[in-house]
N, C-alpha and C positions, 0 to 999 in steps of 0.2 A: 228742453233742448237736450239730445242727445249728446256725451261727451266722449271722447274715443280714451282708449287705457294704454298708457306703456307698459307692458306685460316687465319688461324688465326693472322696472321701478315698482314694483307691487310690494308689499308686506309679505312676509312669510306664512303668518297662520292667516286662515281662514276667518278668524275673528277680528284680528287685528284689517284683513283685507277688508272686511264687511265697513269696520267702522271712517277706514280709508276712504271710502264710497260713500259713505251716509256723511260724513264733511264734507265731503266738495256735491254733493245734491244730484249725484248719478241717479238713471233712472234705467229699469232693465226691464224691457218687452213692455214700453209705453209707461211703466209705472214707477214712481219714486219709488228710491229704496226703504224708506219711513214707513210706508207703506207694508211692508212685505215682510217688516222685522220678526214679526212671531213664524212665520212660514222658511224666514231663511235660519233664524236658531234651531228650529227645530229638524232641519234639514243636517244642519251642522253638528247637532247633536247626535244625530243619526252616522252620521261620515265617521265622528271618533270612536265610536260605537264599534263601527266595525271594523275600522283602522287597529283599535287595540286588539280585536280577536286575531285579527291578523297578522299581528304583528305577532303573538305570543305562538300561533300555531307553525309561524316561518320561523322562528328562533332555533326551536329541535334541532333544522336540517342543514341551517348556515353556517357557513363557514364564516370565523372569526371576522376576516374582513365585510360578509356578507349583514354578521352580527354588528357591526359599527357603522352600517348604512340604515341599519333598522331602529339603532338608536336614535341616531340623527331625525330618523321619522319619528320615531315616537314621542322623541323632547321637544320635535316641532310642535307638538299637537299638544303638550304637557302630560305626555304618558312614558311611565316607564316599561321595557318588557317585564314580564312577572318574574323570568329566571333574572336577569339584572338585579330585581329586589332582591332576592336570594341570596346573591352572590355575596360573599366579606374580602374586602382586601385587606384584613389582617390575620394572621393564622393565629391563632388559639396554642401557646405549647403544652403539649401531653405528656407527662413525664413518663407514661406508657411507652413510647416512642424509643424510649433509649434506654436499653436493655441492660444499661449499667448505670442508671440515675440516681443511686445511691451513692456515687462517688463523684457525681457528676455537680456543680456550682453550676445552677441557671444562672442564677441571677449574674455572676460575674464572671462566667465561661470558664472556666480553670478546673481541673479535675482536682481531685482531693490526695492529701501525699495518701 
């Protein structure tokens, strides 16, 4: 028996949807989903496959906000973009940077008498 979907009530990923369907005994184009498990992983394997290249090749060109839609797709799918990896949100201090660090207290901000 055929069962109809609330698109709005779905799963977010793709795996999680699969399994969503194979509990309640959905069947798609006459056949159980049981059925069709190696054909739809590897289907699914294929989608983040090329999700991620895509994602990494749109990153270059986006803009910040465009960059924060792409994350969103890619932690849907459990990928991060490659510059994301990259990135540190903590800086590194260079004492090269401060052209008078000889008189300069990192550790406790205060210049020297």
């Amino acid at each position: 028996m055929e069962m109809s979907v609330d698109i709005d009530n779905l799963p977010l990923s793709a795996q999680s949807l699969y399994e969503y369907m194979r509990r309640r005994n959905f069947y798609i184009n006459g056949k159980n989903v049981l059925f069709l498990e190696l054909e739809f992983l590897e289907r699914l394997k294929n989608t983040q496959k090329s999700l991620k290249v895509t994602c990494n090749n749109l990153w270059e060109s986006a803009t910040s906000e465009q960059r924060r839609s792409l994350d969103k797709i890619a932690n849907r799918y459990n990928y991060i973009c490659r510059q994301r990896q990259k990135r540190r949100y903590r800086r590194n201090i260079n004492v090269n940077d401060y052209p008078n660090h000889d008189s300069f207290d990192l550790i406790n901000g205060s210049s020297f008498p």
